[in-house]
C-alpha positions, -999 to +999 in steps of 0.1 A: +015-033+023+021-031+060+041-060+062+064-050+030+072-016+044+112-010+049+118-041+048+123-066+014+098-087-004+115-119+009+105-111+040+074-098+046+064-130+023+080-151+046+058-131+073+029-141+047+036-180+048+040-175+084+002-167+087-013-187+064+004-217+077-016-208+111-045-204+095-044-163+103-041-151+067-075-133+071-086-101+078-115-120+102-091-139+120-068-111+129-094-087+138-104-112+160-070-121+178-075-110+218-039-106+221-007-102+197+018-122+208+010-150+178+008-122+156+042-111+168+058-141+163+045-149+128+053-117+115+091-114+127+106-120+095+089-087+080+111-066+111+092-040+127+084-066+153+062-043+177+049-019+153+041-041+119+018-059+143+000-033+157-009-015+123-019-048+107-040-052+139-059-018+134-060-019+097-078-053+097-100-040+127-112-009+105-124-029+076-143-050+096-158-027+118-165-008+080-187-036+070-154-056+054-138-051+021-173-054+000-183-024+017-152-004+013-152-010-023-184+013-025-170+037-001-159+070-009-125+075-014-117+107+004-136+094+030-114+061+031-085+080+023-088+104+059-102+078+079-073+052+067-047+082+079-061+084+112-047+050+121-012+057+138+017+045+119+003+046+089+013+069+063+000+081+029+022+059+008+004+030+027-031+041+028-029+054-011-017+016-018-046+000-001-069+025-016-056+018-055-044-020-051-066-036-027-099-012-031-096-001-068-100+037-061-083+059-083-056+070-061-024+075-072+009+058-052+040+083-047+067+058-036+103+060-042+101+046-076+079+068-087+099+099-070+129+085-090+110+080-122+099+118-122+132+131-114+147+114-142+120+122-164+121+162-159+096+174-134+121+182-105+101+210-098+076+188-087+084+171-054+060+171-024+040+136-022+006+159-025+021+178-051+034+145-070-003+127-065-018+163-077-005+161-108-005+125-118-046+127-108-049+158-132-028+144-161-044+106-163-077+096-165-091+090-130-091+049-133-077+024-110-062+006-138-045+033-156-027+042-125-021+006-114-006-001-147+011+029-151+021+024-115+037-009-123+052+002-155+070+030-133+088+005-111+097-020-138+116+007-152+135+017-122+142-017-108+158-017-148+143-044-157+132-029-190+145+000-200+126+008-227+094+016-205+110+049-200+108+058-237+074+042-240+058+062-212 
């Protein structure tokens, strides 16, 4: 997530080849990394050459100081959710990401798609990211995959890919 933020898919998965082709493609690994120039330099591609690297840098060094990913997977989401936000540079959008794609927690992602996918669906009224996450919580059933799929199924539809997900949903 940090590495595809304002910048385009290509790129941050050229940053990903970058890393795995040295071997750093691990949350261990860069955790462990004394210094960032290599980190830097790998993740170029992705922009954000300064910051990107930083964020990955802290975000890999709280799940491992948390007892790793198997331990966050049994954490509490709120929890996760306010200690993920502490970690300068990173926003909700990001944390709420991690929380729903990488950790399975019911938390629901208010991106641009889904800010588009609401405005054209009616619920203008309805536009802070709290507010937006508020009601998709209270009007699904609180389940990682509901909201992953319905997630998904949001930006297939405004990346028009297939429009008649809008008359599904």
């Amino acid at each position: 997530m940090i590495l595809v933020q304002r910048t385009t898919w290509h790129n941050a998965n050229m940053a990903l080849k970058n890393l795995k082709n040295e071997g750093l493609l691990s949350i261990d690994k860069i955790a462990n990394l004394t210094e960032l120039d290599e980190l830097i330099r790998l993740i170029r591609p992705a922009g954000f050459f300064q910051s990107k690297p930083k964020r990955l840098f802290e975000i890999c060094n709280f799940v491992k100081s948390n007892g790793g990913v198997k331990a966050l997977l049994n954490g509490d989401t709120s929890k996760l959710r306010e200690e993920l936000l502490e970690i300068k540079g990173v926003g909700k959008e990001t944390v709420d990401t991690i929380l729903l794609y990488a950790l399975d927690k019911p938390c629901f992602v208010i991106d641009e798609y889904t800010r588009r996918w609401v405005s054209k669906t009616g619920l203008k009224g309805i536009v802070g990211y709290d507010e937006l996450q508020r009601f998709f919580h209270q009007s699904l059933k609180s389940d990682p995959r509901v909201y992953q799929d319905l997630h998904a199924l949001i930006i297939i539809s405004q990346k028009d890919k297939e429009k008649a997900i809008m008359e599904i949903v």
